[in-house]
C-alpha positions as CSV (number, residue, x, y, z in Angstrom):
1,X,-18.7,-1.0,63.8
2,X,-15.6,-1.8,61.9
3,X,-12.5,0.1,63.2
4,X,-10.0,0.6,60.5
5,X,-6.4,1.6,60.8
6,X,-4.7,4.1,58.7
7,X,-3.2,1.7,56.0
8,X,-6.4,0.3,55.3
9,X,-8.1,3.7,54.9
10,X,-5.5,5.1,52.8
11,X,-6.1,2.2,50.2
12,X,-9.8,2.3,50.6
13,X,-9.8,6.2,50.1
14,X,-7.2,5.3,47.0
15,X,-9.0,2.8,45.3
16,X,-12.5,4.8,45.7
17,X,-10.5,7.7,43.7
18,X,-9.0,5.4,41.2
19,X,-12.8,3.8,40.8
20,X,-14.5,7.3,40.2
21,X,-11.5,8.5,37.5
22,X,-12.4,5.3,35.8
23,X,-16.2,5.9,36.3
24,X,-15.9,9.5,35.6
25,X,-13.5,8.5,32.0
26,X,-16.3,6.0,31.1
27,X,-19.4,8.1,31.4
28,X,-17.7,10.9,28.9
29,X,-16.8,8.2,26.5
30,X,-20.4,6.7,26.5
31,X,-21.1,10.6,25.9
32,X,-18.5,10.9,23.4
33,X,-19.6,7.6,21.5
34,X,-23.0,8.8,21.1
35,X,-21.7,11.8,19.3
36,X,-20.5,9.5,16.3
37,X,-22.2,10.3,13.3
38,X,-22.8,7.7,9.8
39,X,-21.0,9.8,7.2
40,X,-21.0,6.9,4.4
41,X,-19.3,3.1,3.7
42,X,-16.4,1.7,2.6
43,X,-16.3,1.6,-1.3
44,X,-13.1,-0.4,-2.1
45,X,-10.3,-1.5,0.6
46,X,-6.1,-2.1,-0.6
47,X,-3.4,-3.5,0.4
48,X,0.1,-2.6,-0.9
49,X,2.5,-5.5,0.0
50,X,5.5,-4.3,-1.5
51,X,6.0,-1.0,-0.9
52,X,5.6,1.4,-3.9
53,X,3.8,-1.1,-6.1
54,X,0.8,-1.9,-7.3
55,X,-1.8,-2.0,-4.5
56,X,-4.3,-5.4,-4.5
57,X,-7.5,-4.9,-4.8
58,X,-9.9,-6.6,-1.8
59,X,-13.2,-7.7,-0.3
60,X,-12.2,-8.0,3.4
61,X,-9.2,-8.1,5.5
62,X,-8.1,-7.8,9.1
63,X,-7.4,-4.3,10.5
64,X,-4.1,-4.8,12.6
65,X,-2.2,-2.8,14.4
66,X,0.8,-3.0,11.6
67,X,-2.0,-1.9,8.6
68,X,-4.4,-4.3,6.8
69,X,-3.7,-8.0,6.8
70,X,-4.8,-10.7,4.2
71,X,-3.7,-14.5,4.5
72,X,-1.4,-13.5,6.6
73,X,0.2,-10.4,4.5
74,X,0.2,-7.3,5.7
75,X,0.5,-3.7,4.1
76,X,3.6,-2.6,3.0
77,X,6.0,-5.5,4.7
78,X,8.6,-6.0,1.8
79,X,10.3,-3.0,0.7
80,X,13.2,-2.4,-2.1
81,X,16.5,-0.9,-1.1
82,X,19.4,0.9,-2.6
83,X,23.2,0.1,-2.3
84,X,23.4,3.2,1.1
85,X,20.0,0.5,2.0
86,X,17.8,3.8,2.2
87,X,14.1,3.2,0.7
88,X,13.3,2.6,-2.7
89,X,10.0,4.3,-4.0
90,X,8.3,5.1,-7.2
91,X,10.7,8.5,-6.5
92,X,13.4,7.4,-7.6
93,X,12.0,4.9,-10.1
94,X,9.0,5.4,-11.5
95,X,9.2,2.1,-13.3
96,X,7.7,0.6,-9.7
97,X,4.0,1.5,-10.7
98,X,4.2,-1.1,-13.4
99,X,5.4,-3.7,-10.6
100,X,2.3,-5.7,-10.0
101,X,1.6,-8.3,-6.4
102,X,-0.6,-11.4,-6.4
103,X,-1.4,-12.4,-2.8
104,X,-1.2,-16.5,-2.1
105,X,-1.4,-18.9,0.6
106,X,2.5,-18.6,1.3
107,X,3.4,-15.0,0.6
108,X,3.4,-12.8,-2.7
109,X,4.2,-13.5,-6.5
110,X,5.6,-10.1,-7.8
111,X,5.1,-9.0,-11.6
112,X,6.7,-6.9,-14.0
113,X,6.6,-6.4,-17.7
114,X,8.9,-9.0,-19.9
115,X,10.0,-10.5,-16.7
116,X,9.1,-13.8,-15.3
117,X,7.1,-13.9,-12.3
118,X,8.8,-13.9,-8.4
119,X,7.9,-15.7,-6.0
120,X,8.6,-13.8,-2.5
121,X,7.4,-16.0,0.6
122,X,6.2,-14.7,4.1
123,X,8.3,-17.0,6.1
124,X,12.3,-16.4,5.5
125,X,14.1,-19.6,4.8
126,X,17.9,-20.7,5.6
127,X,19.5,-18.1,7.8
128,X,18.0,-15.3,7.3
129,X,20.0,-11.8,6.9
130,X,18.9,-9.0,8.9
131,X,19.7,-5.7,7.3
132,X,19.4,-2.2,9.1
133,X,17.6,-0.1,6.9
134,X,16.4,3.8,6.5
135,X,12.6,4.4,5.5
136,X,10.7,7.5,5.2
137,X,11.4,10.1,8.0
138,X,14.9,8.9,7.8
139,X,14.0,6.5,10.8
140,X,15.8,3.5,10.9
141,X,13.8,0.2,10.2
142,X,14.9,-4.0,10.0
143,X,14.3,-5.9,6.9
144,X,15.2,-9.3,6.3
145,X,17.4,-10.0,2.6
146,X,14.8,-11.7,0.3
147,X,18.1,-13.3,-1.3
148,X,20.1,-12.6,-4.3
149,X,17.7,-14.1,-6.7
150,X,15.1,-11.5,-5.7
151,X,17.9,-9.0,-5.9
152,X,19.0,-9.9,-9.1
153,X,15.5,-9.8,-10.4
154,X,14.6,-6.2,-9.2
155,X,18.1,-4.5,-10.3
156,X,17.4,-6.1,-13.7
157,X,14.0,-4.6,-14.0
158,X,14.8,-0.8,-12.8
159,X,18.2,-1.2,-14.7
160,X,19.6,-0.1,-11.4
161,X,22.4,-2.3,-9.6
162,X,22.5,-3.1,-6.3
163,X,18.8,-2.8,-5.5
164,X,17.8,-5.6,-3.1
165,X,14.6,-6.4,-1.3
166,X,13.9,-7.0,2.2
167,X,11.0,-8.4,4.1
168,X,9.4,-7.3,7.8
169,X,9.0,-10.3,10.0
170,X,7.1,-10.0,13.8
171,X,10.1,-10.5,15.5
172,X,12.2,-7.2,14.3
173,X,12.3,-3.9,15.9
174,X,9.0,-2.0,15.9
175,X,8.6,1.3,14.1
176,X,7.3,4.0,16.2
177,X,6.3,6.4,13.8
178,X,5.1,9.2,16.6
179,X,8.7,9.8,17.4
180,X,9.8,10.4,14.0
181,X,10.5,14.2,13.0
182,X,8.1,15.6,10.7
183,X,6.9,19.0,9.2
184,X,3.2,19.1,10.1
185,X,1.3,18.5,13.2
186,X,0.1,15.3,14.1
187,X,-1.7,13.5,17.2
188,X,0.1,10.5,17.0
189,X,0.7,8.4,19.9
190,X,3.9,6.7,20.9
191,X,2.4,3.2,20.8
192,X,1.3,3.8,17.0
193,X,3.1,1.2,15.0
194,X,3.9,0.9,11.4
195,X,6.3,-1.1,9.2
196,X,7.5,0.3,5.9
197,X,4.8,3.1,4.8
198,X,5.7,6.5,4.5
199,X,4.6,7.0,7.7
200,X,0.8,6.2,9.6
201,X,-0.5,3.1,9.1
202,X,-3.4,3.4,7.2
203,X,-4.6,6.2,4.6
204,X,-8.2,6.9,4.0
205,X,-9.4,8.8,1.4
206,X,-13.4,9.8,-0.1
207,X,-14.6,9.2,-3.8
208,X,-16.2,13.1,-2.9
209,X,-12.9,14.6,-2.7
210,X,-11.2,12.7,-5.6
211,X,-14.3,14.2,-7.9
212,X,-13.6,17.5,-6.2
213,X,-10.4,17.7,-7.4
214,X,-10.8,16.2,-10.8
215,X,-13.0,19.4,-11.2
216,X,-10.1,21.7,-11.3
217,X,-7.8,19.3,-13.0
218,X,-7.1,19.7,-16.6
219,X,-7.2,16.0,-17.2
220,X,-8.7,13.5,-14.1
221,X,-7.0,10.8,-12.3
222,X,-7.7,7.9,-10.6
223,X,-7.7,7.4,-7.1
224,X,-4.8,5.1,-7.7
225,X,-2.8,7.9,-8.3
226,X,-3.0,8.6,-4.4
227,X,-2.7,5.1,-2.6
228,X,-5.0,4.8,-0.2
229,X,-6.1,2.1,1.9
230,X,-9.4,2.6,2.7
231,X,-12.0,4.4,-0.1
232,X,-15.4,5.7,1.5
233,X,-18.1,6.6,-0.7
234,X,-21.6,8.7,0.4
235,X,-19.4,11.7,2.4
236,X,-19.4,15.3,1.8
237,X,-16.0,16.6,-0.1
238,X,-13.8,16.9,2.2
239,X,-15.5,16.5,5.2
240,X,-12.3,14.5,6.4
241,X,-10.7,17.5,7.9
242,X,-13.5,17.7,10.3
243,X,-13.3,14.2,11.8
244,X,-11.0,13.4,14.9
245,X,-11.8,9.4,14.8
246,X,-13.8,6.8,12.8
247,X,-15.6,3.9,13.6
248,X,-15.9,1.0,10.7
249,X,-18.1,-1.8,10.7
250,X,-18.6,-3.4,14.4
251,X,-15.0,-3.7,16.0
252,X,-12.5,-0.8,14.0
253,X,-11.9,2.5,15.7
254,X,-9.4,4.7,14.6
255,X,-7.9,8.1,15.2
256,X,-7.4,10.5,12.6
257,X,-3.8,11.6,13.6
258,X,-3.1,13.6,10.5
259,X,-4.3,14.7,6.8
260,X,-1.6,13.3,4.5
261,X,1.1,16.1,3.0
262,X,1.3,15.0,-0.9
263,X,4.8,14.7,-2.7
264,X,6.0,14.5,-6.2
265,X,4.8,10.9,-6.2
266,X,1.4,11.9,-7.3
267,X,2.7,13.0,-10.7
268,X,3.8,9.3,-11.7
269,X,1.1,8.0,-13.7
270,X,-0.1,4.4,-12.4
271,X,-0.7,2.9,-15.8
272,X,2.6,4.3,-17.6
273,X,5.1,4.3,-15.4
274,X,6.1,7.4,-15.9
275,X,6.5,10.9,-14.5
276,X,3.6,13.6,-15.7
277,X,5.4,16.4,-17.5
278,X,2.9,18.8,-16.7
279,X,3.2,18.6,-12.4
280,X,-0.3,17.3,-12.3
281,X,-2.1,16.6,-9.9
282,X,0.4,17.9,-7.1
283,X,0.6,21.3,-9.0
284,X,-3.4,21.8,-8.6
285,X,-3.3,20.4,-5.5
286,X,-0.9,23.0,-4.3
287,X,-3.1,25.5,-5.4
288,X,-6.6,24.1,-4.0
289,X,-5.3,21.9,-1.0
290,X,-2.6,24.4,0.4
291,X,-2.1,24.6,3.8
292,X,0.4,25.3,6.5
293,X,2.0,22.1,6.4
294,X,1.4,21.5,2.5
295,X,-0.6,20.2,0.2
296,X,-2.7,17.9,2.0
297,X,-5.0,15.4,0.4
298,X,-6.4,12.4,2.8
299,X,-6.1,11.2,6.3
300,X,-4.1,9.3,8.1
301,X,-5.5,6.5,10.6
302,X,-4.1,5.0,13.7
303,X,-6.2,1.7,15.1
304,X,-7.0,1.8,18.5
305,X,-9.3,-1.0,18.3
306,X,-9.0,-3.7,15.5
307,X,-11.0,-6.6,13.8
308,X,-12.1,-7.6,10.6
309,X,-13.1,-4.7,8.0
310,X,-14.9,-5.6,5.0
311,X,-16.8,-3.4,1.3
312,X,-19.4,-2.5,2.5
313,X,-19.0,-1.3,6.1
314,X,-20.5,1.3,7.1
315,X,-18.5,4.2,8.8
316,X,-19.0,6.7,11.2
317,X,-17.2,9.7,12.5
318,X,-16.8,11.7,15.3
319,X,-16.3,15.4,13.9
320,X,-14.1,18.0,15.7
321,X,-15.7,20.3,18.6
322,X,-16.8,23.9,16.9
């Protein structure tokens, strides 16, 4: 028989602990996993390139850690900027509905009415500027300038000087959005990463709800109005509040680290361009959607595990213990 010193037991007795924690972790996630239920598929999927203007419109994409990627452009990686170089948004102008993106093979072709189109690539060329920036949350992002031509044209179009655009690139400082101070409760986890949304990564939201709503609205709206990422279709209204994660298609898993508190952005209307006099929908939603935090309308998703996500998918969710 085999006569073992002390050191060798100690690692032996280690490593056997270490082996049953990860057993023991397994087993309840196999448990957990089987407690996923199909609560519908994915109707439509967007993309929003430039922050605060008109989402595109897709088939498929790959779910990444920074949002949904498509030929190599991801959600919300250019963003406008004022003269202090805080965040521009449909907020202060809401002119920025009416800005349009066309994804190509290079980067993005932005749009506006009576102005000729821009071409805004995904690589930076010359020596690129690095500006230090402030996004939602007040947290402090990196952009590189898109240029003085791309400057020109936005300041033009809002009949705002100073305005300039900048661009995310991989090799700039990562946004941690879990350390960012915010008014309602969240789960998010320190390695959660986004770029230049208003905060999570991605925003789902149900066709169910959206028609729940439109019930006590005086006039409905589109789910434009609220800028999601990823539409489902076949669930119960707002049976989002009972989920903890999803599961879409074969390879995407993703945590449900917040519902999403609603600002005066809602009132813009998408095809106008301008601000809703009567309040709507955030007025109703205050009314029907108020909670401690706010008025709350969708969820926020972090990726834990990402692949391609496509129409189509089906999803499933794992709803909150009773």
């Amino acid at each position: 028989m085999f006569d073992l010193d002390r050191g060798t037991k100690v690692v032996l007795g280690l490593t056997a602990t270490v082996g049953l924690g990860y057993s023991i972790s397994w087993l309840m996630r196999q448990q957990q996993l089987k407690r996923f239920e199909k609560i519908g598929t994915v109707k439509q999927l967007v993309v929003y390139p430039v922050k605060s203007c008109k989402g595109v419109y897709i088939k498929e994409a790959e779910c990444t850690k920074f949002g949904l990627s498509v030929n190599g452009v991801g959600d919300r990686t250019w963003m406008l900027i004022r003269e202090n170089n805080r965040f521009m948004s449909q907020r202060q102008n809401a002119k920025m509905a009416l800005m349009s993106v066309t994804i190509t093979d290079t980067g993005v072709v932005l749009n506006a009415p009576d102005m000729t189109p821009l071409i805004l690539p995904n690589a930076p060329t010359g020596n690129p500027v690095v500006k230090q920036c402030i996004s939602t949350m007040d947290s402090s992002v990196e952009g590189v300038d898109c240029g003085d031509k791309a400057a020109d044209w936005v300041s033009r179009y809002l009949s705002m000087p100073g305005i300039r655009i900048v661009h995310y690139t991989k090799d700039l400082r990562r946004r941690h959005y879990a350390t960012e101070n915010t008014f309602w409760e969240t789960s998010a986890k320190e390695e959660d990463l986004s770029v230049y949304p208003d905060w999570a990564t991605y925003l789902l939201l149900t066709e169910s709800s959206l028609e729940a709503l439109n019930k006590e609205l005086p006039s409905p709206v589109t789910i434009r109005t609220f800028r999601p990422n990823i539409i489902l279709s076949g669930t119960k209204a707002y049976d989002e509040d009972n989920w903890t994660e999803v599961r879409i298609g074969d390879c995407n898993q993703l945590r449900c680290v917040s519902a999403c508190p609603r600002c005066v952005l809602t009132t813009v209307d998408p095809d106008t361009g301008f601000r809703r006099d009567d309040g709507e929908p955030l007025k109703t939603l205050k009314r029907v959607r108020n909670f401690k935090d706010g008025a709350m309308f969708g969820m926020f998703l972090a990726p834990d595990t990402c692949g391609s996500i496509k129409v189509g998918d089906p999803v499933y969710a794992l709803r909150k213990l009773a």
